[in-house]
Every structure is written in C-alpha cells, then in structure tokens.
N, C-alpha and C positions, 0 to 999 in steps of 0.2 A: 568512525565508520558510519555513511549516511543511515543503513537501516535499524543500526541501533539508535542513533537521534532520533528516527523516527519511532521506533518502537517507545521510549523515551518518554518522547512528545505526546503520544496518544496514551502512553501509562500515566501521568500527570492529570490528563481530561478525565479517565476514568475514575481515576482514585479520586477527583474531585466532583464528579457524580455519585461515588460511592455513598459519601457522608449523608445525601441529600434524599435518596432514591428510597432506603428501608428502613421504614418508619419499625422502631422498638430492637434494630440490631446495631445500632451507633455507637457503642463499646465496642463491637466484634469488629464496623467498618471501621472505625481511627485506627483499631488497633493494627487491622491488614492493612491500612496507609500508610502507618507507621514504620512496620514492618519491613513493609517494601521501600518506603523510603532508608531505611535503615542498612538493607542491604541482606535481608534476612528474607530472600524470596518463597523458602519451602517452608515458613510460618505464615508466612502472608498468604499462599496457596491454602494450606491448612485450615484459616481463618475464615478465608473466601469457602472452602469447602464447608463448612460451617455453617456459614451464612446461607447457602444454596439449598444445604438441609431443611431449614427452617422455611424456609421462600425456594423452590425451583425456579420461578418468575424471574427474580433478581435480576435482570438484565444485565443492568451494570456492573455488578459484584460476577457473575459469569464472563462480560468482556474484559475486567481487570484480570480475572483469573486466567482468560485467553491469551493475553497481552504479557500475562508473565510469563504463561509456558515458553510459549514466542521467544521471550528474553533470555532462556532459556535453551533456545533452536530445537527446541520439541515439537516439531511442527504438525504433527497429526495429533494429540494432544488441543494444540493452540486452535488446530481448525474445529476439530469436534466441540469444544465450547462456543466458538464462534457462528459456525453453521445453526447451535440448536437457538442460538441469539435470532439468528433471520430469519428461523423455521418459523419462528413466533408472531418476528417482528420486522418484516423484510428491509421499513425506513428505517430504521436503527442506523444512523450513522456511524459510529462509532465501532463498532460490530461489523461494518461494509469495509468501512479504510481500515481495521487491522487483519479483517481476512483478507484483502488485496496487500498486504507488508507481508502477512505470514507465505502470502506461494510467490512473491517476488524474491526474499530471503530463501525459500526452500529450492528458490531454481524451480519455477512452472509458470517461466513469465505466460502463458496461452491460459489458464488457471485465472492468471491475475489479470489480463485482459479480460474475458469474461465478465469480473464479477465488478471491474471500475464498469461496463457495460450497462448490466444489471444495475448499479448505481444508478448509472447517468438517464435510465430510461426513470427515473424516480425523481431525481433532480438535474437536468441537462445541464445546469451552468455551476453546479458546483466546482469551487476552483479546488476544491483538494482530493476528485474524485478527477479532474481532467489532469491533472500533473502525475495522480500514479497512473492514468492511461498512456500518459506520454513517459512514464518509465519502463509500464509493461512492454510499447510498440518498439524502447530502446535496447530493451534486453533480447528482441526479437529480430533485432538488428532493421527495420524500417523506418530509419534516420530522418527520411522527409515528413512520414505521415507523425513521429516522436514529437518534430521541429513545431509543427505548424499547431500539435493538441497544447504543447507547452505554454506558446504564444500563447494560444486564448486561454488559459490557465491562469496567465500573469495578466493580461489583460479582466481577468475575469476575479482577481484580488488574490491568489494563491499566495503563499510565502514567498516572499521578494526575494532573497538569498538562497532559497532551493531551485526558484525559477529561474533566477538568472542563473546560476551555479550548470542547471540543467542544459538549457537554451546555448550558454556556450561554450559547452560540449559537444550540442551536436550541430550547429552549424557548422564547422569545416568537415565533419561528416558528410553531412546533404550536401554540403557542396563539391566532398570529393566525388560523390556518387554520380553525381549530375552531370560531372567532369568526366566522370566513365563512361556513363550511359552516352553521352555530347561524342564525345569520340570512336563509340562504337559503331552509335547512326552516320556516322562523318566515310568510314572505313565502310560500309556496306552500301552506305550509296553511291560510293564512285565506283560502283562494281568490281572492288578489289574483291580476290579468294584468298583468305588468311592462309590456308594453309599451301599457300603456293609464294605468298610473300612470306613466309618463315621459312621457304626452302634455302 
C-alpha cells in the first residue's frame, strides 16, 4: 500500500533524527527506534511519551510519535502531535509531509492540499511537497492540474518510482478528460440540442 510506504519512509527519517536531536535522552531514543523498528509500536509510543515529558520541545521524538499513530490510522491522534510540531515550528519539514500523509490516509484530500500549500509558500520547489500536492489534486479527481505538479515534482528530483508510478496514472486520465471536454465543445458549437438528439 503506497501510504504505508510512505508512512514507512518518513518513520525511518524521523527515528533517525530521533538519536541526534536530545541531547541526554539517547537511551529512551535507541530504545523507541528499537522498538518501532521491532514492531513493538505502543512501547515505542510510550518511550517517545517519555521523552516529550522531559523535553515538550522534542520536535522530532513528537513527529516520530505522529508518524506512529499515523501507522496506526489514528488520525486525530497523528494530527494533534503534528499540528503542535508546526505551531512551534512552521519549517519543520518532516512535521509538513507527515500532516499532508495523515489527511490523504484519513480521506481529506482538501486538508492535504492545504497544508502541501502552506509548505510550498515555505519552499516552492520542494519535490516531496509538490508530488503530495499532485496526490492531494489526484484524490480530488483534477487529473490535469495532478499531471502537470507531478511533472515538475520529478523534474524538480522527487522519488523516481513514486513519480513515475504517479504520472502514469494520470496521463490517460487527462487525457480522457480532455477527450470529453474536446467533444463536448465539438457538440455545442455545431448548435446541436442534446436533448433533442437523444430523443
């Protein structure tokens, strides 16, 4: 399933921020890396809750902790540590693209456009804030506008295998649409009345 890959993917960056980020809690972070790596995710929560006691700041140890509810499909959970990640620290990347996974996952692609928005007025050319743009416009069904953020996503160094993966998917999309749209303008300007040629 791609959003678990993705979830995945950004659980790996964080746990390996984890180790780096709190100075004098590196027992408690190996141990929630461990943890999660292990497959023991309500220890590794626990751990991370720990960690947050001692440090609320934690950035990181609170987006790992995000990223596991997430894993989870805990999504208000997942957003609520997320959110209080950007309240702080709005460039927080990591914190940006897992609140954009968690309202794509929850079903609120409009949510998740938004907040790759939000992103991109922070960093326009980021390519893994323009590919979940071109997921959110894909779950929103606007095929063309999905097609064209994609492109410059892979042009702009996104993951080669999610962009391509992506991209063509939705070209005979846009192109069926185009092919509606083409034939509808075709049908209204010879001044045909649809509903007199379906009588």
């Amino acid at each position: 399933c791609r959003s678990v890959t993705i979830f995945v993917s950004l659980l790996l960056l964080a746990a390996n921020g984890l180790l780096h980020a709190e100075p004098g809690a590196d027992d408690l972070a190996v141990a929630a890396r461990a943890a999660e790596a292990g497959g023991r995710r309500e220890e590794a929560k626990q751990l991370c809750e720990a960690l947050l006691q001692k440090n609320p700041n934690a950035h990181d140890v609170r987006v790992f902790l995000g990223l596991l509810h997430a894993r989870d499909r805990h999504w208000d959970a997942a957003r609520a540590e997320l959110r209080l990640v950007l309240k702080a620290k709005a460039d927080h990347r990591d914190a940006r693209l897992g609140l954009i996974d968690v309202e794509i996952g929850a079903g609120e692609p409009h949510e998740a456009l938004t907040e790759s928005e939000r992103g991109l007025a922070l960093s326009p050319r980021d390519p893994d804030l323009l590919l979940r743009k071109a997921r959110a416009l894909d779950k929103l069904r606007y095929s063309k506008e999905a097609l064209q953020i994609a492109r410059e996503a892979q042009r702009e160094g996104a993951d080669p295998v999610a962009s391509r993966r992506l991209i063509g998917r939705l070209e005979p999309l846009a192109l069926a649409n185009k092919i509606g749209i083409d034939l509808q303008h075709e049908w209204f300007d010879k001044g045909r009345e649809p509903w007199r040629e379906a009588s």
